[in-house]
SELO-822550 format. One record per atom (N, C-alpha, C): residue in three letters; z, y negated, x. Coordinates in steps of 0.1 Angstrom, whole numbers, plus 5000, padded with zeros to 4 digits. Each point is the difference from the previous one (the first is absolute). Layout:
N
ALAZYX...
***
This chain:
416
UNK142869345346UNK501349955003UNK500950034989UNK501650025001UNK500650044991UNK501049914996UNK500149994985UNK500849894992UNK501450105001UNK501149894995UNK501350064995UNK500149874995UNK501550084989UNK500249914990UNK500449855003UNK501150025015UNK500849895006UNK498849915009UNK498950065004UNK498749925014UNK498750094995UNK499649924988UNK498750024993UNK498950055011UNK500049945011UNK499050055014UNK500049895011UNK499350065009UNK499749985007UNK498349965003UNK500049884990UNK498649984997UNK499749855001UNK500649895005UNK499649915008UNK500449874982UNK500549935004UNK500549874989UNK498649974988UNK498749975008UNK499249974994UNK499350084990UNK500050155001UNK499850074993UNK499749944981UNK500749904995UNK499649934992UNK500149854998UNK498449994997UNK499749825000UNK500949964990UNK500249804998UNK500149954986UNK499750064985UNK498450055000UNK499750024989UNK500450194996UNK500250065010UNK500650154993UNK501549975005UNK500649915000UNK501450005005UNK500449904984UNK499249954994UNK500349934987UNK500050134988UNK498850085007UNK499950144991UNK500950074994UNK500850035020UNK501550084999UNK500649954989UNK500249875000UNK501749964996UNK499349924988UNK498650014992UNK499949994985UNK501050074992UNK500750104997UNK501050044993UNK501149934996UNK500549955024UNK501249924994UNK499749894994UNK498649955001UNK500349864998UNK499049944984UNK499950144993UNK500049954987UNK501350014992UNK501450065008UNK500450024991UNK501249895000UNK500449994986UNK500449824996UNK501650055007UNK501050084997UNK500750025011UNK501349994986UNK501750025006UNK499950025016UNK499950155003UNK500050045010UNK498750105006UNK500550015016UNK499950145002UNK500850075015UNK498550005008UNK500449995012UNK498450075008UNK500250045011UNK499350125007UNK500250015014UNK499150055007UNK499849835010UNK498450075010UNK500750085015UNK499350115000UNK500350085010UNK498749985013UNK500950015012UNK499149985013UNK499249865001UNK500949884992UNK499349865005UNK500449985017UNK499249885000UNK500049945013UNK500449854999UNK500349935007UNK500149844998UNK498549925000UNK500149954990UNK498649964994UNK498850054999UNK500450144995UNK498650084997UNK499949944983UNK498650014997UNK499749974986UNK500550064990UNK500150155001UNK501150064992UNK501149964994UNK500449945014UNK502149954995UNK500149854996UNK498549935002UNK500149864997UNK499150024983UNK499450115000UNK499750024987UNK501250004989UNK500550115003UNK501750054994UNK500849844998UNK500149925010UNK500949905000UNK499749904990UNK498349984997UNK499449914994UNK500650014990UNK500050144992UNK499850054987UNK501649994997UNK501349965007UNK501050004996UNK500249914991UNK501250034987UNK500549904993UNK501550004996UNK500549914997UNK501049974998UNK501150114996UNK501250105004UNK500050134995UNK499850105003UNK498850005012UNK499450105005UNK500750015012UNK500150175003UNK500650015013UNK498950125005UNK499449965021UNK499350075003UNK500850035015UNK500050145000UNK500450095015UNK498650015010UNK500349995007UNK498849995013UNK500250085013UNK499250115005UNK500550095008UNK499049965010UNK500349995014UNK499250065008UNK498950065006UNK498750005001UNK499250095004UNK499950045019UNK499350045004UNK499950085010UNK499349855009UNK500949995008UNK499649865014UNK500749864995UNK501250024991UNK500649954996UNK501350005000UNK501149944997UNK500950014998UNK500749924989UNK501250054997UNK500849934990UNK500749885003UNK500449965013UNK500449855001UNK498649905002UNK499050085004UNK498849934994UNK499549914990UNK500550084989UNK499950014987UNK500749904994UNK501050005003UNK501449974996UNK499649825003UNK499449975016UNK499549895002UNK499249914994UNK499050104997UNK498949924990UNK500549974987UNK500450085002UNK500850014982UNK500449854998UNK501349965010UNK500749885000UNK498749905004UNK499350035004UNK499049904999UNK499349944991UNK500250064987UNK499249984991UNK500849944990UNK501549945002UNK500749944992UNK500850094993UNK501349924994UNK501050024994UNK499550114985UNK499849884996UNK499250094984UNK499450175005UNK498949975011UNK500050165006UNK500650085001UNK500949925004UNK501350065011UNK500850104989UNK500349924987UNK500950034992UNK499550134994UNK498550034998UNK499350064993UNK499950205012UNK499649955017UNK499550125001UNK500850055011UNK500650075000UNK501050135011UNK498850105007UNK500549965011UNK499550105010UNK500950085006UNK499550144998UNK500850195000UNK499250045013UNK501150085004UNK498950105012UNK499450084995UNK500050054986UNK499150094998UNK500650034984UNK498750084992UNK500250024987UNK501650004996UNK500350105008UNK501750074994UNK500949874999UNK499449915003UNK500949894996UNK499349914992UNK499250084989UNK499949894988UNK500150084990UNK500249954989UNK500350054987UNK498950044989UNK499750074995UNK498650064990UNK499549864999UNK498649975003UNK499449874990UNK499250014997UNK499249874987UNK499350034988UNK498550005013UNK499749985011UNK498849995003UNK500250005013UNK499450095006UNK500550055018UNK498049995007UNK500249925008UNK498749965009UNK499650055011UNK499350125004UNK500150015015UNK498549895007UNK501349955005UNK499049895013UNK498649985010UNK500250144997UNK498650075014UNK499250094992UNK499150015005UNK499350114996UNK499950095004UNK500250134989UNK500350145005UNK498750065005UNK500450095013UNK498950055010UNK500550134998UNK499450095005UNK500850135010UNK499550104993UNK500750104997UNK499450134988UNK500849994986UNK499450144996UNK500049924980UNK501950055001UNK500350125007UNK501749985002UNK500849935006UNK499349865015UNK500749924998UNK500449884987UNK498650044995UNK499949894989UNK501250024984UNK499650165001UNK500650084990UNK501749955003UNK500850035010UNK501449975007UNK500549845001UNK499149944999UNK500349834999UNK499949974988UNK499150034988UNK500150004986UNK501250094991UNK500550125007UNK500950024992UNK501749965004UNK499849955016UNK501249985003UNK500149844994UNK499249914995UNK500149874991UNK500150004987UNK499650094993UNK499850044991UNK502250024996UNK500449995006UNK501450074994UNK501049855001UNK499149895005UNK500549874998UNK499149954989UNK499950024996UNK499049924985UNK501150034992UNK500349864991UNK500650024986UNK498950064989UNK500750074994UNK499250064981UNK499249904996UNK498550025004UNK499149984995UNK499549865009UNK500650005015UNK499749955013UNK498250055004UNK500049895008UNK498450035005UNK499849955018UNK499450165002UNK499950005016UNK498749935000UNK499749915010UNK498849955001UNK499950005015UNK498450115002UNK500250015016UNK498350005001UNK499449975013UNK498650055004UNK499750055008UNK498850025004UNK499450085010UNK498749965006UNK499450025009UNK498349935007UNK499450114990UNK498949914996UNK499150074992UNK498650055003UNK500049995017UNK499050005005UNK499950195008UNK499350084999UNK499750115003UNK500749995019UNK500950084998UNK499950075016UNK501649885005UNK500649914991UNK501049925005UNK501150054994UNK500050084988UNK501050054996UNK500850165001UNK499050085005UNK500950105003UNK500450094986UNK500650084993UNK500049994987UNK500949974993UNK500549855007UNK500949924987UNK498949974988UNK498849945002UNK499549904991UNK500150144994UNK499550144998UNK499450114993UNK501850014988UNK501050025011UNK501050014992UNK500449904985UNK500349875009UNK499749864988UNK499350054992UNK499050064998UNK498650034987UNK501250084993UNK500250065007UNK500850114990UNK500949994995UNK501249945009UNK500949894992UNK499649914986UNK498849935001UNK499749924995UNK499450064988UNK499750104999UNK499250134989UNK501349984992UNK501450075004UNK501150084993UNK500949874996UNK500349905009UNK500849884999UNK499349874998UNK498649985004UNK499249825000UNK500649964988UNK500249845003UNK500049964984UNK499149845007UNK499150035009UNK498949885003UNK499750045016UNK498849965004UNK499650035014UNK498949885005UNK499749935008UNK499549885003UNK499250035013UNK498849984996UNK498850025020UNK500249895005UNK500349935012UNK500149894998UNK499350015020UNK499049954994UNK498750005011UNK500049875007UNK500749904995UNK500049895013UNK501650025007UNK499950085005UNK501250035013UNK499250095012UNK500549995007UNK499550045013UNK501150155006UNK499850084998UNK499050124993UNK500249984984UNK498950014992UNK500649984985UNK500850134999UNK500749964990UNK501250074993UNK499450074986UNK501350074997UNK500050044984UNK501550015000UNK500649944993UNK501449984990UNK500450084989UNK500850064999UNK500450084988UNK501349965000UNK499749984985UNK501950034993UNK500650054992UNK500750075007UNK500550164996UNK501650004993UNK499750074988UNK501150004990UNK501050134996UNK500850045005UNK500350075001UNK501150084985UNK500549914994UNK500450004991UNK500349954989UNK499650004983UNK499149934992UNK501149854996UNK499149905000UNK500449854997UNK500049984983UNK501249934998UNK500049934989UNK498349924995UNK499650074985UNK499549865002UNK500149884995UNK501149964998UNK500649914995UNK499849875012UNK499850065016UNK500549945011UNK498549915003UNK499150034992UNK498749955000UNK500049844997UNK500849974990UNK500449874995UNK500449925013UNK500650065006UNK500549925013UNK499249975011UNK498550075000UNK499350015008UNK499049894996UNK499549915013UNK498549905002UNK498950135003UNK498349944997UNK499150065004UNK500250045013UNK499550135006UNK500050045016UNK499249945002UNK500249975017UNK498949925009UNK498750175000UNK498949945001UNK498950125003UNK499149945008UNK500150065017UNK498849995006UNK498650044996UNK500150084990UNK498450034994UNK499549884992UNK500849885002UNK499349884994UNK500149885011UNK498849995006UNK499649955012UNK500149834999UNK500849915003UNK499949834995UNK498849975004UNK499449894992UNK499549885006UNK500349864999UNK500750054989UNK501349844999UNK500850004993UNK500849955004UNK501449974995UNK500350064983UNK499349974991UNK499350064989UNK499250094994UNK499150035010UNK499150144998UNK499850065012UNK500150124994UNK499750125010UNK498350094994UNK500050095007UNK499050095001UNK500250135003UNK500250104987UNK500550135000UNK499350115014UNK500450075005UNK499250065011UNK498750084994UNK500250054990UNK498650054993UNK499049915006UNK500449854994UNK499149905001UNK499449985017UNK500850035007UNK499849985016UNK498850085002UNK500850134996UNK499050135004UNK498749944995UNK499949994988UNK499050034994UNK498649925004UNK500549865003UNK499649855006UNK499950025019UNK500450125005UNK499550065014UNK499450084998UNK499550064987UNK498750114999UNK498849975003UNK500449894986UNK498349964994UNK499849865020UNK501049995005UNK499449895013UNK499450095008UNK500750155001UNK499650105014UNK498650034990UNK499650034989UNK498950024996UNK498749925006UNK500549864993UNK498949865007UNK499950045016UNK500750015010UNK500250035009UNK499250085004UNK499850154994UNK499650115007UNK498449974994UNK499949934991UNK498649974990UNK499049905008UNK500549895005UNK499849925009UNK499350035010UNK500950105007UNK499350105013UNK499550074999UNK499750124989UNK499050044999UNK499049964998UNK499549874987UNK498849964999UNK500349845002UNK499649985017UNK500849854999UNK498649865001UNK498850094992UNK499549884993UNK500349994989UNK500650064990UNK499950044986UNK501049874999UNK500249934984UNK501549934996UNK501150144994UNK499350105000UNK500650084991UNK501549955001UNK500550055012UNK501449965004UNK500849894993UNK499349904995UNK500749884992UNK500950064988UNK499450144993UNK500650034986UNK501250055002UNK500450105009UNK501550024999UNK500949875015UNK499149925002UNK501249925007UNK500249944989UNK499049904995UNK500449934986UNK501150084989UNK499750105000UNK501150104988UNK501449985008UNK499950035010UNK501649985008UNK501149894995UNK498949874996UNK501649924994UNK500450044986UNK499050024993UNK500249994985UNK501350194998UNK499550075008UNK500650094997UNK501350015007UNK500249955012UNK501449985003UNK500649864987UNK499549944995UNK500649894987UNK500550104989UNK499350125001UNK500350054989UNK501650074998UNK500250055014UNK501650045004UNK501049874999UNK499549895004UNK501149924996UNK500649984998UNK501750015007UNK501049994996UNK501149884996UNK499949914991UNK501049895001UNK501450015001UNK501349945002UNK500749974996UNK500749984986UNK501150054994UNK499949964984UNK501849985002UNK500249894991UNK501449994995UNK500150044993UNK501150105001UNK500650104992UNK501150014992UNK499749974985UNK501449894992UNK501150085005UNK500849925003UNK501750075000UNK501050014989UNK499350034986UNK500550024987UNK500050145000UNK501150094996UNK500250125001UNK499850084990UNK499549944992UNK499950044984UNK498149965003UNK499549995010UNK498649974998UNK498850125006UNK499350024990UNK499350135009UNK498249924999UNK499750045015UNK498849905008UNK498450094995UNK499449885003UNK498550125000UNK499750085010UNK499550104998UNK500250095014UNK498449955006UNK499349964996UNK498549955003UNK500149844994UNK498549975009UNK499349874991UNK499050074991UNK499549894989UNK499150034992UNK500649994983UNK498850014995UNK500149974984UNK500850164993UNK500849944992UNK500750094988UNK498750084994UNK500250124996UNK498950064994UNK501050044985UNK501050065009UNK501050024985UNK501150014999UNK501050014993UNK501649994994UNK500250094988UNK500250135006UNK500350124989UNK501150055001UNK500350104990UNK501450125001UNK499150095002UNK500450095008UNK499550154999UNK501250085011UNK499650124993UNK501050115003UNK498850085012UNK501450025011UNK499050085010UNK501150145003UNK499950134993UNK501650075003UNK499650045020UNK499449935009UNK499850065013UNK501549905006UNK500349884992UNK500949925008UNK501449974990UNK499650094988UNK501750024996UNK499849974979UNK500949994996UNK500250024985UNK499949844997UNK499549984987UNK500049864998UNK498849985001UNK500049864995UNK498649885004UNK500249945008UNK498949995007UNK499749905012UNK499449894997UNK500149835007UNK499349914994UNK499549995015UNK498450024996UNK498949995007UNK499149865003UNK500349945009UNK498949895003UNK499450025015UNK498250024991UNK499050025010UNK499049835008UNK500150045008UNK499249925006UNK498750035006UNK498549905002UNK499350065006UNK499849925010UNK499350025013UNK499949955009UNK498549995008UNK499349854997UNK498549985008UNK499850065013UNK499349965006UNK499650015010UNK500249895009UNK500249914993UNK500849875007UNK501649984999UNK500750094994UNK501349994998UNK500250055016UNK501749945000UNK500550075010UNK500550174995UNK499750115010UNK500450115000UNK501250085001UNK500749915010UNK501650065005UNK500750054985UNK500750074998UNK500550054991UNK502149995004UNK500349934990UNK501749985001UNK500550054989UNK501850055004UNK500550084991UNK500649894988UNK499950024991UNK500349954986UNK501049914998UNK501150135004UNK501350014998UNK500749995014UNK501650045004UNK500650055010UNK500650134994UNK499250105012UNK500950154996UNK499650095011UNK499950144998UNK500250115013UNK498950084992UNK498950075009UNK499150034998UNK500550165000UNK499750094990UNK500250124992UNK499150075002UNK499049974998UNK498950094997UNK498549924999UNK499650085008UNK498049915003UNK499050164999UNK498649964993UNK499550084994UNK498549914993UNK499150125003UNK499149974999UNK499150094994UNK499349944986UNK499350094991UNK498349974999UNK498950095000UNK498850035000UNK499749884987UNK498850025000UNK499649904989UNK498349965008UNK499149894992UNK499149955001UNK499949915005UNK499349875000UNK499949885005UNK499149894995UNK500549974985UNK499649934994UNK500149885000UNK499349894997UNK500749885004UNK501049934992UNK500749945016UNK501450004992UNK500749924989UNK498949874991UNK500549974991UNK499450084990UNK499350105002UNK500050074988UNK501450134995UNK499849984987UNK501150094994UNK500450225008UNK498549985004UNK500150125009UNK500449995009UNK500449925008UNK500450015014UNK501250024998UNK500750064988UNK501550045000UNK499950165004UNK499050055003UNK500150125001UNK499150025014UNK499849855009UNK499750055013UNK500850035009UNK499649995012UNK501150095013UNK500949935001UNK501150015002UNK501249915001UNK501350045008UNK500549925001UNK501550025010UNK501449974996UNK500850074996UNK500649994990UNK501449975009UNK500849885002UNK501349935010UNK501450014989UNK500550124997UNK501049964997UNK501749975003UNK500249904994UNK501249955004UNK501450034991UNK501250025006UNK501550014995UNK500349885004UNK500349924985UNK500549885001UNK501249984992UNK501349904999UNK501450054995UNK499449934987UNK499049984994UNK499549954987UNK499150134992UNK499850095009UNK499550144993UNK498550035011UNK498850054996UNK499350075008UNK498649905001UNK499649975010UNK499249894999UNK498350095006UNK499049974998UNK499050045005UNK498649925007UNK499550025006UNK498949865006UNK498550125002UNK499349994997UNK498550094995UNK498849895007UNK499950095017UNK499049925004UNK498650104993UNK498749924992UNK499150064995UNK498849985009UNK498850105002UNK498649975009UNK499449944987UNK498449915006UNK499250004990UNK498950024998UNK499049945001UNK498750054998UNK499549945015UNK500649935008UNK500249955017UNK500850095008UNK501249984995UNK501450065006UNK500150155002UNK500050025011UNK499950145001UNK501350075016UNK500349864997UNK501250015009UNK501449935003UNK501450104995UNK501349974994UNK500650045015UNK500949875005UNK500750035008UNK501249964997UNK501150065005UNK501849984995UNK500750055007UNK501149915010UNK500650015009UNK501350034998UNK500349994989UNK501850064998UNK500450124995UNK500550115012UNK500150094994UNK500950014992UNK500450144997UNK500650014990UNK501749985006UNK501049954995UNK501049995009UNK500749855001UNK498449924999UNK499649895007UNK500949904990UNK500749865006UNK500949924993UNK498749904998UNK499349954990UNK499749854998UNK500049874988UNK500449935009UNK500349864997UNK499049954987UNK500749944991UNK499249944994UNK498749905008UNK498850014994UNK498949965008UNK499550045011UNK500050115009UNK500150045013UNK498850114996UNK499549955013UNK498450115000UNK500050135000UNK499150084997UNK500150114998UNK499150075004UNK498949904995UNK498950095000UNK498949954996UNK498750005001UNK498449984995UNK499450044997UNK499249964991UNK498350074997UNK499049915002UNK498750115005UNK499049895006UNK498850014989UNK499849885003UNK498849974991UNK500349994981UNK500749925000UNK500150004979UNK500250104999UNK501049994987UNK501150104997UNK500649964992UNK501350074995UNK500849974989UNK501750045000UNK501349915000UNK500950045005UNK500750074982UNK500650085001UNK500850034985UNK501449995004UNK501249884992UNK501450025009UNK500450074983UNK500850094997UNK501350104993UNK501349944998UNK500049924992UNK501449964997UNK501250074987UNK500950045001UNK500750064993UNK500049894984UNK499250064989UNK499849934991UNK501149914992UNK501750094998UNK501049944998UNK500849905006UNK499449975011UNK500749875010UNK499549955007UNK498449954993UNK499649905011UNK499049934988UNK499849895000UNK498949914994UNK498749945006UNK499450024998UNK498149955002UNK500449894998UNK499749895010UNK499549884998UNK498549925005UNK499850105001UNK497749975003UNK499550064987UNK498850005000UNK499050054989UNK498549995004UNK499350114995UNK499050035006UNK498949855002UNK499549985010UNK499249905004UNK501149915012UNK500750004999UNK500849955010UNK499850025016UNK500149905009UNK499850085011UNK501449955006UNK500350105010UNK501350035006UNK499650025016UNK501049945007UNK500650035015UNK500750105003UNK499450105009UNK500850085008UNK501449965005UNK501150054993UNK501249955011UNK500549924992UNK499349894993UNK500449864992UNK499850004992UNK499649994991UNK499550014984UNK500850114995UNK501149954991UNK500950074991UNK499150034992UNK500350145002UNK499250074983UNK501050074983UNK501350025011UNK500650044986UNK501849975011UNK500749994990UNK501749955001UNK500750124997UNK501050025007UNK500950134998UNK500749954988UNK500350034988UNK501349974992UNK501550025006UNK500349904991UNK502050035008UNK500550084996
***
């Protein structure tokens, strides 16, 4: 089926649940505002447009267009249904040409059809984005429903991504991309809350469970499973169902309050201080860097958050060993190197493997805006995080033996 810019398709309202219709509109609704938006091809109470609505604040103004089995007095209806304060906030247009460039443009449905209908709906939106605006659109992720939009998105998402989301509890699951078309301040980071990430699965209100952890905790069960039936006198089967909790515990994702002091830069991990040095690295610029390493058990939480708030530059990743990680050599094991443009100078976060860890994952590409405290990324099995602070303007306030919170635990203060 084929998208246009003004009637995204002809692809049925539900196309996205609650939880990838929160996906969509994570953009608008980390950002503190005030802040333009425009969802294209809503319907009257699809999750999309009640997504958009949620995320409004005070200041914010959102355009709302039409999709295909819809109409604009429709629209217009619900709209007023939803109260004054709404009312005041969202305009409903017959179509793009009557909205004005904004910082974050939504398509409503999911793109179907071929990779040049898909190609013709992304560049004809693409000319409503403000400088350093973000298109946020998806596609079914499932083989043989997409036609080659989902193939195009990839490619889009190669040259422009600056984040992409699977988000497997929707009916067809999705994939989300958000596409950037021209480079952001990153000053604008400051203004930004952590993104919502469906790759972190709730189980309460407080803790989640990274999808790693899902997967990994439906291996070792389909293992027991298949173990079971093959030798179903044996207990064998008991050893990886029993493993299934402990290693989904290990992905564990909590919740963290994230100081709102602007001058505060967070621990990017949990775990004990190993050290607090200067050293010079010339891969991330002139000067000294003030280095505080952290190591992380096997009982630590894994999720990995960014430091600081800034715009991600450059990601890279160097050969090395796998020593373990509180030893002094594991500065020269395999590692992943996240650096950040921050308006305080060049910041860096060094996810390390260890004598366990043999596996570094990191979700923000390069492009990518994040929030002070906001995920990024993991390593499984103990490891070691290294954050890069510009040695002239920032202060250590930990010391080695200390242990620190991901997200919470101030480790060093910006100077004024």
């Amino acid at each position: 089926m084929t998208a246009s810019p003004a009637h995204p398709a002809d692809r049925g309202r539900d196309s996205f649940g609650e939880r990838a219709a929160r996906t969509l509109a994570a953009e608008l609704a980390r950002h503190a505002g005030p802040k333009t938006a425009l969802v294209v091809g809503a319907a009257p109470g699809s999750a999309v447009l009640q997504a958009a609505i949620d995320a409004l604040l005070p200041g914010d103004a959102l355009v709302v267009t039409p999709g295909a089995g819809t109409t604009s007095a429709a629209l217009r209806a619900h709209v007023h249904q939803q109260g004054q304060w709404v009312g005041d906030r969202v305009r409903v247009a017959e179509s793009v040409g009557e909205s004005d460039p904004a910082q974050i443009v939504i398509v409503a449905e999911a793109l179907t059809g071929t990779a040049e209908d898909a190609r013709a709906t992304i560049d004809g939106l693409a000319k409503y984005l403000a400088d350093g605006g973000v298109l946020s659109v998806g596609a079914p992720a499932l083989p043989g429903l997409t036609g080659g939009a989902a193939a195009e998105l990839d490619r889009q998402a190669a040259l422009f991504g600056v984040g992409s989301d699977l988000v497997l509890a929707n009916r067809p699951p999705v994939r989300v991309h958000r596409l950037r078309f021209s480079p952001a301040d990153a000053a604008l980071a400051e203004r930004l809350a952590p993104a919502y990430r469906p790759s972190s699965v709730p189980l309460t209100r407080s803790m989640h469970i990274d999808s790693n952890g899902v997967a990994a905790a439906g291996i070792a069960l389909g293992l027991a499973a298949l173990t079971r039936r093959a030798r179903p006198s044996s207990k064998l089967w008991l050893v990886p169902a029993l493993a299934a909790l402990p290693v989904a515990a290990f992905f564990r994702d909590p919740e963290r309050d994230v100081p709102e002091d602007p001058t505060a830069v967070v621990a990017a991990s949990d775990g004990k201080v190993l050290s607090v040095e200067r050293v010079t690295d010339e891969r991330f610029g002139e000067g000294e860097f003030l280095r505080v390493a952290v190591f992380l058990s096997v009982l630590d939480v894994h999720v990995n958050r960014s430091p600081v708030a800034g715009k991600v530059v450059d990601y890279f990743v160097t050969d090395g060993g796998y020593a373990a990680a509180m030893k002094p050599a594991a500065e020269h094991n395999v590692a992943a190197y996240t650096v950040l443009d921050t308006p305080r100078g060049t910041v860096v976060v060094a996810q390390r493997t260890g004598l366990i860890a043999r596996r570094i994952v990191q979700r923000a590409p390069v492009g990518a805006l994040l929030a002070r405290g906001e995920r990024f990324g993991l390593i499984r099995f103990g490891s070691r995080t290294d954050v890069y602070l510009p040695a002239g303007t920032a202060d250590a306030l930990v010391a080695p033996g200390d242990r620190v919170v991901g997200g919470a635990s101030v480790i060093a203060r910006w100077r004024s």
